[in-house]
N, C-alpha and C positions, 0 to 999 in steps of 0.2 A: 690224482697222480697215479696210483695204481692202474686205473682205465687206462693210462698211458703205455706204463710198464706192462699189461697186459699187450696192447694192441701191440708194441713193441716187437718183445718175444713171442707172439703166437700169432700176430696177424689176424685177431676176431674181427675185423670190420670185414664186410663185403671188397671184401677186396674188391742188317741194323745198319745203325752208323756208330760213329764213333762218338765216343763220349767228351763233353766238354772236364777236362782235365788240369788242373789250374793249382801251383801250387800256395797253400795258405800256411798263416803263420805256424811256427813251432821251433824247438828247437831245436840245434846243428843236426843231431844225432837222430833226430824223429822226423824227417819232415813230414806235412802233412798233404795229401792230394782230396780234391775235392771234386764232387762230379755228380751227375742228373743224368738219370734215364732219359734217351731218345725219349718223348712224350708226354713226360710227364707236366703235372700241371704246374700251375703256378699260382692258385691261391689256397686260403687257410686249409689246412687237412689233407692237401693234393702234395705229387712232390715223390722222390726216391727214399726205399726203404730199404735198406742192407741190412740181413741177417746172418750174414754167416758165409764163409771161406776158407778155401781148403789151402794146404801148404806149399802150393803151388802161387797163391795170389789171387784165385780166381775169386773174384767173391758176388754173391745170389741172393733177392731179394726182392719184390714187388715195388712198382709205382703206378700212382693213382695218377690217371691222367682228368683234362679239363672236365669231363663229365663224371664222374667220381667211381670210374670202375679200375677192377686192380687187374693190374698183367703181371707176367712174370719175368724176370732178367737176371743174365748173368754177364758181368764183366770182366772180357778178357786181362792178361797179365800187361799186354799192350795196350789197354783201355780202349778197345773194342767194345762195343755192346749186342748182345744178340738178345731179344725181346721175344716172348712168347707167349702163346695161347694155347688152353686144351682143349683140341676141338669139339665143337658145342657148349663150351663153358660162357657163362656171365661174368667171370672172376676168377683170376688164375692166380697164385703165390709161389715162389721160391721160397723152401724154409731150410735146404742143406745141401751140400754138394760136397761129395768123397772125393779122392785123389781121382781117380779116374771120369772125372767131368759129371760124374751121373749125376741130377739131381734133383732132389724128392720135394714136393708140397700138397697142398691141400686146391680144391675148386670149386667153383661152384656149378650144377648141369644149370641146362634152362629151366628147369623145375624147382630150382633153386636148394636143391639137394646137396652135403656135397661132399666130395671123394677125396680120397688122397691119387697122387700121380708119379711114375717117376719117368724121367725125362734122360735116358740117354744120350752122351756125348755127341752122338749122330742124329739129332733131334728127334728120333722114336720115342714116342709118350705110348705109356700105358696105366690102365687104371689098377689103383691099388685100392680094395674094400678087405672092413675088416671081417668079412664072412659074404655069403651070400644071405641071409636075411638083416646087411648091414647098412643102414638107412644116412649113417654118419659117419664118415670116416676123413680122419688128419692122417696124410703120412708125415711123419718131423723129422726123422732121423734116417740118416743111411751110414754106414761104417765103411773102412776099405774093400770090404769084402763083395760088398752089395747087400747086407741086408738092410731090412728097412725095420722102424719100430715106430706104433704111434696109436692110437685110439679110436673107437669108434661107437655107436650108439645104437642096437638094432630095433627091428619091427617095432617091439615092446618098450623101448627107450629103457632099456637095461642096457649100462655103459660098463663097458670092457678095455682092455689093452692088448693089440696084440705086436707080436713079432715075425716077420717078413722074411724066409728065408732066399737068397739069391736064385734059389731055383720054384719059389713063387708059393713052398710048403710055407702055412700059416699058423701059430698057435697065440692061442686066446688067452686071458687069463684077467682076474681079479684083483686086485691088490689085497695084502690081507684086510680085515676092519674096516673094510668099505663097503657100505648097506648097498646094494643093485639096485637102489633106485636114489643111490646120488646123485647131484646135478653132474659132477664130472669124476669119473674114475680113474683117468689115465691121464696125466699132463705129461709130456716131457718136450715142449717147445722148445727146446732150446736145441742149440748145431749140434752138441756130443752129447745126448745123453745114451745111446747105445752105441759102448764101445768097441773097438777090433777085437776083443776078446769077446765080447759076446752077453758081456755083462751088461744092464741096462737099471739108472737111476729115475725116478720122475718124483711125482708129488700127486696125491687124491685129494678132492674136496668132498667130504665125508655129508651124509644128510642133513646133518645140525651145520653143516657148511663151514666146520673148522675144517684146517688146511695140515696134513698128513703126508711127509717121503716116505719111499721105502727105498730099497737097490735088490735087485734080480740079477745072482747069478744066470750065468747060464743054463748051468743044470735046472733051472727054474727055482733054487732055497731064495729064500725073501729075508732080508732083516731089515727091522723100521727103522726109521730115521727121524725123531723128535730131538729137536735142540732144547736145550733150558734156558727156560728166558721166554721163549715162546708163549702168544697168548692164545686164550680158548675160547675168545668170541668169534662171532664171523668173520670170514676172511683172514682171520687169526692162525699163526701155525707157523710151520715148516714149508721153503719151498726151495729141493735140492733142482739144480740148474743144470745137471750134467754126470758125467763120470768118464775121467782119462783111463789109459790103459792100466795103469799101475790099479786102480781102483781109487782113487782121489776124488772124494766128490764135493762140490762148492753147493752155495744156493745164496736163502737169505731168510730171515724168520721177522715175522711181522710181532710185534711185544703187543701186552694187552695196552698202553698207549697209541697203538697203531703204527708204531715207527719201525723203521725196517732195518734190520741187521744186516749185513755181512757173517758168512761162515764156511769153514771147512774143513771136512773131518778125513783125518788120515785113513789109509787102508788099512791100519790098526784100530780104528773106531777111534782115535781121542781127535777133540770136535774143540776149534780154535777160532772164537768170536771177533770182528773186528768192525771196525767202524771208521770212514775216510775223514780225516781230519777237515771240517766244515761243513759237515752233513748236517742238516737240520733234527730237531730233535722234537717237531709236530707230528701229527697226523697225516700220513702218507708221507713224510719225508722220510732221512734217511740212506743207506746205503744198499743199494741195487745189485746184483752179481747174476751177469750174461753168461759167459762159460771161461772155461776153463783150459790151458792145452799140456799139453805130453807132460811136460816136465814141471807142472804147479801151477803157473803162471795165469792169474784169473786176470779178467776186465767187467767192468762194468759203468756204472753211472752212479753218482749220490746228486739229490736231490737238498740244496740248502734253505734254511729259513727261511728264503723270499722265494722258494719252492722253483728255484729256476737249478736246470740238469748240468753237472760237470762231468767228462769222463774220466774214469783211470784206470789204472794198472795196477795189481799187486803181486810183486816177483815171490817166488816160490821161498823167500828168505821172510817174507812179512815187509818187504818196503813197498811201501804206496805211490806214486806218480800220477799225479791231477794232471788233464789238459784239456783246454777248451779249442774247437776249432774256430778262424778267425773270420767274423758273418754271423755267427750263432746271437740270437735276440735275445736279451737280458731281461725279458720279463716271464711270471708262473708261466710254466709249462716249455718256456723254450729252453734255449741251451744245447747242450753237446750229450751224447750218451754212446757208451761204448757199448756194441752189439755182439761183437763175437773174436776171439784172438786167435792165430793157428799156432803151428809149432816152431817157427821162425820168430818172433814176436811181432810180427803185424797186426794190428789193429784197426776192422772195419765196426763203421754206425752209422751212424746219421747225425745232422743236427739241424733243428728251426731255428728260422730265421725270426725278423720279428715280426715278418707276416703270418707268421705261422705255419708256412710251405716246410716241407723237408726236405734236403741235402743230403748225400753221401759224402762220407771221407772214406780214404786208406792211410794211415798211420804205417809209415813203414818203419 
């Protein structure tokens, strides 16, 4: 299930016309729209993946077509689709898109190398590495402003995080307490975690491969981010999912059971645990958090007993709202999962079916 939650939020796999647009069940007040990239495929593993959208509506995200390579797409507010590639890539992803159409993800070359990109509103790509001797690099984040934040791995496979300024100045850095030859030093997959102010949240996987947040002002001050409760096996730990402007950060903590929390801790540091009423309480079950918007408002997915995915909602007061989209497969691994919410309260994801294919929603 975590493999899931990963692919999910980061897109680790190898990764117009108009979109089919249909509306499925929900209620009065939410409906829900459901919809498939131009191309994509149609069996197990293939299919549309929505990660994230801006306050516009527009929302961005990869689909795996019939031969199992990923392209990148964004869906217009009219449901529109424009599909893209970066030229010479084996594997394109959408991982964010700011108000102004711009939008950042990762690729792969024909070397099978692979870079981050970002993709202006007027279909200009350019490459974004995290240095010149940088062998790896994810772009994940872009803010209103245009910068970019995301990670990368050089020559020597010492993994760093850097920051992207809109006029292309770069700065590097380490997170604290993470040895330089951790498997990953910088995660922050998810749509906000580098805010309009400049401030920036992720999570490191330390060498012993327990799981570490921190949050980076801008001035570059770091403070760490360990919830209580958290466990100290592998995979074990803290993982913050974001940061709103206020400084609000969400995530989710894996316990030494392996079950995964819900949490989020005010811009006064007090750190408020929760968990969606029917989450399962095995290994790799539990409660998921994708991000988060402006005003509190997190989404994500819990995963119940019979390990099948619900999404929901949790309003900035602490009320919860489950919903399943109507099609989603009721066996392990399928279900609904909320991917990313903006500041209207929209809510885009996916959900499988029970062939196992993925589907796009918009929750308005």
């Amino acid at each position: 299930m975590r493999l899931l939650m990963k692919r999910w939020l980061c897109g680790l796999s190898l990764f117009s016309t108009l979109a089919l647009s249909v509306p499925a069940f929900a209620d009065q007040a939410h409906p829900i729209l459901t919809f498939d990239a131009p191309g994509a495929g149609t069996d197990s593993g293939q299919g549309t993946f929505p990660v994230a959208l801006n306050a516009f509506g527009e929302v961005v995200g990869w689909y795996i077509d019939a031969g199992n390579t990923s392209h990148g797409f964004a869906r217009t507010v009219d449901g529109a689709f424009i599909t893209f590639d970066v030229p010479g890539s084996v594997s394109t992803a959408a991982y964010a898109i700011n108000l102004e159409g711009a939008i950042v993800g990762p690729y792969f070359d024909g070397n099978f190398v692979r870079h981050g990109f970002l993709r202006t509103r007027d279909g200009r790509i350019t490459t974004v590495d995290g240095g010149p001797s940088g062998r790896v690099t994810v772009a994940s984040n872009i803010n209103v402003f245009g910068a970019i934040s995301g990670g990368f791995a050089d020559a020597n496979n010492v993994r760093s995080c850097y920051v992207r300024t809109p006029h292309g100045k770069l700065t590097t850095f380490i997170p604290p307490g993470v040895a330089a030859d951790a498997r990953l030093a910088c995660a922050t997959f998810t749509t906000d975690a580098l805010n309009d102010v400049g401030a920036m949240a992720g999570y490191s996987v330390a060498a012993d491969r327990t799981v570490h947040s921190w949050i980076r002002a801008r001035d570059g001050k770091f403070t760490t981010l360990d919830v209580a409760g958290a466990g100290t096996g592998p995979d074990q730990g803290t993982y913050a999912a974001g940061i709103n402007w206020g400084g609000t950060v969400p995530g989710w903590l894996v316990d030494s059971s392996d079950v995964t929390h819900g949490f989020v801790r005010a811009p006064d540091g007090k750190i408020t645990t929760f968990d969606v009423e029917g989450a399962g309480t095995g290994p790799g079950q539990g409660t998921f958090v994708a991000t988060l918007n402006l005003f509190g408002a997190i989404t994500g997915w819990y995963v119940d007993a019979s390990d099948v995915n619900h999404a929901f909602v949790r309003a900035p007061n602490g009320k919860i709202t489950t919903f399943d989209v109507e099609g989603a497969g009721t066996a392990p691994g399928q279900g609904t999962l909320g991917g990313a919410n903006n500041d209207v309260g929209e809510v885009t994801g996916g959900y499988f079916d029970a062939n196992g294919v993925s589907h796009g929603f918009l929750r308005r």
